[in-house]
Backbone as CSV, one residue per row, in Angstrom:
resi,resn,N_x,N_y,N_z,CA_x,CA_y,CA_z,C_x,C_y,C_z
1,UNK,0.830,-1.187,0.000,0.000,0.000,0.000,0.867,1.241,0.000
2,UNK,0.268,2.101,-0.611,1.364,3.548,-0.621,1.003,4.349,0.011
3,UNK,1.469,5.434,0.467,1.151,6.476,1.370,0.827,7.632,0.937
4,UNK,-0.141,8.596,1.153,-0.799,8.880,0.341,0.100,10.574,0.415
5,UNK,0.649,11.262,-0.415,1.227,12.643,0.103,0.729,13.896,0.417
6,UNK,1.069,14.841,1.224,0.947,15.839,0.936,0.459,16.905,-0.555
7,UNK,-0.399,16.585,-0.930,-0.417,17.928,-1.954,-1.665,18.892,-1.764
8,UNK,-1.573,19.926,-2.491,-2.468,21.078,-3.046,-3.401,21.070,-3.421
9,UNK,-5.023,21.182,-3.591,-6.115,20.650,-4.018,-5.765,21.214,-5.517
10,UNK,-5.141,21.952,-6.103,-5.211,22.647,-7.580,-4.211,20.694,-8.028
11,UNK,-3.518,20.137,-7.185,-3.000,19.200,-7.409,-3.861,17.844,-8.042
12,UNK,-4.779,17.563,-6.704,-5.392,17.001,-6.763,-6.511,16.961,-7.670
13,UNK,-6.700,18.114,-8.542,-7.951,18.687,-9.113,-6.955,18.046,-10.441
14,UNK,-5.755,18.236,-10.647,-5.690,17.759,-11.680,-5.170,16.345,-11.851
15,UNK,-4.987,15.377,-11.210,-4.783,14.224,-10.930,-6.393,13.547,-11.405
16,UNK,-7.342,14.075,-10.782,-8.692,13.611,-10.992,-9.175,13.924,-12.518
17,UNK,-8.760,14.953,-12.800,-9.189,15.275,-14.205,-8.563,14.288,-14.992
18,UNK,-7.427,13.365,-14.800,-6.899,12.289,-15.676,-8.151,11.011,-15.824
19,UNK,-9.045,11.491,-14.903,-9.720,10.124,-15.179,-11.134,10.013,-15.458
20,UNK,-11.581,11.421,-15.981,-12.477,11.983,-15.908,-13.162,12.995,-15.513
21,UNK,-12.964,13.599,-14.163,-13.517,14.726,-13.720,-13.043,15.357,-14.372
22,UNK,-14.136,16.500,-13.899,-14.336,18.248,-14.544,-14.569,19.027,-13.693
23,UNK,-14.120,20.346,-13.330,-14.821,21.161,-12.676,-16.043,21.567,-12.807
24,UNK,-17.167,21.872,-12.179,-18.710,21.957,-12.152,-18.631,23.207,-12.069
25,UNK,-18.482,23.763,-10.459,-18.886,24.689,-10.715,-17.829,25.221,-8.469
26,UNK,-17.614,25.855,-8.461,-17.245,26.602,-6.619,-17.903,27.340,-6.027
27,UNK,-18.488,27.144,-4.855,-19.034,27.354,-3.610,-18.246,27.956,-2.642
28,UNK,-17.798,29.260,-2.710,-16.741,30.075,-1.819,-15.726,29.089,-1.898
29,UNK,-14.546,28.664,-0.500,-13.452,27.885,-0.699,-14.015,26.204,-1.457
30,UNK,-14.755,25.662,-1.643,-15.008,24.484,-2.026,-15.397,24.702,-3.648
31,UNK,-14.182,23.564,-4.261,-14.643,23.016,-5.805,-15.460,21.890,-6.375
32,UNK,-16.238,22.214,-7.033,-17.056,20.778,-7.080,-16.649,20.407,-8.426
33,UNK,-16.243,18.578,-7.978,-15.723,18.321,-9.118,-17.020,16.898,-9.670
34,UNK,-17.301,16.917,-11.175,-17.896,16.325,-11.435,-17.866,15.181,-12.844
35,UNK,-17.995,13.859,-12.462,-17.684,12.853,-13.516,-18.256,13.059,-14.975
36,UNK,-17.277,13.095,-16.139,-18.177,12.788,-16.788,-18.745,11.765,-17.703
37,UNK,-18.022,10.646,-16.751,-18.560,9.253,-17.427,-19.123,8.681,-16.504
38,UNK,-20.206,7.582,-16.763,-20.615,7.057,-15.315,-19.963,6.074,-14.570
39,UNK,-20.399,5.849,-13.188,-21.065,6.890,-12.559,-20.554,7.956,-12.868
40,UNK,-21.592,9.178,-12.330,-21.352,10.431,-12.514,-21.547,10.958,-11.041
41,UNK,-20.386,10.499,-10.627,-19.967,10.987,-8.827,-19.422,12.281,-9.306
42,UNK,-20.142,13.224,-7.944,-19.893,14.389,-7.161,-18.621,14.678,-6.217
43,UNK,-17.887,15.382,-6.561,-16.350,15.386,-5.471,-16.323,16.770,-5.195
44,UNK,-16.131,16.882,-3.689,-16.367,18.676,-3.582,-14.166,18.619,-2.634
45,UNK,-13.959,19.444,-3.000,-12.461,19.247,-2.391,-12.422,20.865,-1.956
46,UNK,-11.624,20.990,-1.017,-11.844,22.362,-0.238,-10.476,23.010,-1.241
47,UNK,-10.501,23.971,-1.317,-9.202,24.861,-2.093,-8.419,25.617,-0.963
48,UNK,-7.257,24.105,-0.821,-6.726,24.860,0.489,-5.155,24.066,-0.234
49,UNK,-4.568,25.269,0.265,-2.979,25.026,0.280,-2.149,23.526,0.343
50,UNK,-2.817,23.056,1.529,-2.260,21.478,1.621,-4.059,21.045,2.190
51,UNK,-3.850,19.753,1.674,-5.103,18.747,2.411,-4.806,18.057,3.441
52,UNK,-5.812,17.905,3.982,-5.364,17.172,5.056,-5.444,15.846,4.935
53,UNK,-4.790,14.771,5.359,-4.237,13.072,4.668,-5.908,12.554,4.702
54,UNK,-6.665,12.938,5.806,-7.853,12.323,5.858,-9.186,12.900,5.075
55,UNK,-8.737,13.924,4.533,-9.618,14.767,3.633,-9.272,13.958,2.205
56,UNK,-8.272,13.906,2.179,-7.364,13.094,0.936,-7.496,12.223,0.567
57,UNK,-7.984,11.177,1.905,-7.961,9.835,1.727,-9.432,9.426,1.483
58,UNK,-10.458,10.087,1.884,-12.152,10.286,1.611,-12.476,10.674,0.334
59,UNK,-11.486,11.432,-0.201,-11.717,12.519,-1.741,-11.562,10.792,-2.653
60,UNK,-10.521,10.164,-2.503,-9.964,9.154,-3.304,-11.012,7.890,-3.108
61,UNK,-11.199,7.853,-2.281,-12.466,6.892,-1.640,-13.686,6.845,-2.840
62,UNK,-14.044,8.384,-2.289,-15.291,8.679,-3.034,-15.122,9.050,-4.354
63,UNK,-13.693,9.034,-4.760,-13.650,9.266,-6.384,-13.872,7.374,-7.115
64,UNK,-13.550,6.519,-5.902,-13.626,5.289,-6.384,-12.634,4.650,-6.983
65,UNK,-11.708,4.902,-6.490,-10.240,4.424,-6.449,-9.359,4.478,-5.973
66,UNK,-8.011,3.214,-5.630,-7.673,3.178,-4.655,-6.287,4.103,-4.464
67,UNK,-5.777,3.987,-3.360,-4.148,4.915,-3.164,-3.365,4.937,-3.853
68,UNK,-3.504,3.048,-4.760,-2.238,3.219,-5.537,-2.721,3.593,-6.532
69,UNK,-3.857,3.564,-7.482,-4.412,4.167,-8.328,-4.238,5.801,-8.377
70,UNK,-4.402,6.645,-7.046,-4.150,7.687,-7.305,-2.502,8.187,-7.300
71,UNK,-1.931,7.483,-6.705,-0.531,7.877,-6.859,0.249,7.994,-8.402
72,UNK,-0.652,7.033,-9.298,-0.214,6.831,-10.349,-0.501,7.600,-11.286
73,UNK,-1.378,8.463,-10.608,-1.782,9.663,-11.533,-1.592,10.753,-11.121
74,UNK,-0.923,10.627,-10.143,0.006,12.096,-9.729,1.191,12.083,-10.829
């Protein structure tokens, strides 16, 4: 299992966009990111400097794939 790092939600925003997401639409600090293949899961990620590992690790969860999956698309 890999460990999941430190990054930037502008990071993470584009890691997710490799696999589909899109930006929707932002809600003051929160981006909503949205699939556009199905499912067509909802990902809201806060626009903050660093995430926090457990914010990180829920975002990846609910994007529906696993740690090492996202590492590989960092």
């Amino acid at each position: 299992m890999t460990r999941l790092p430190v990054i930037s939600a502008r990071k993470t925003i584009a890691a997710l966009g490799r696999i589909g997401y899109r930006v929707d639409h932002q809600t003051g600090s929160h981006i909503i990111l949205r699939n556009c293949k199905y499912p067509y899961r909802r990902l809201t990620i806060p626009n903050h400097k660093n995430l926090a590992k457990g914010t990180l690790r829920k975002i990846v969860k609910q994007a529906g794939i696993t740690k090492d999956e996202f590492s590989k698309l960092l």
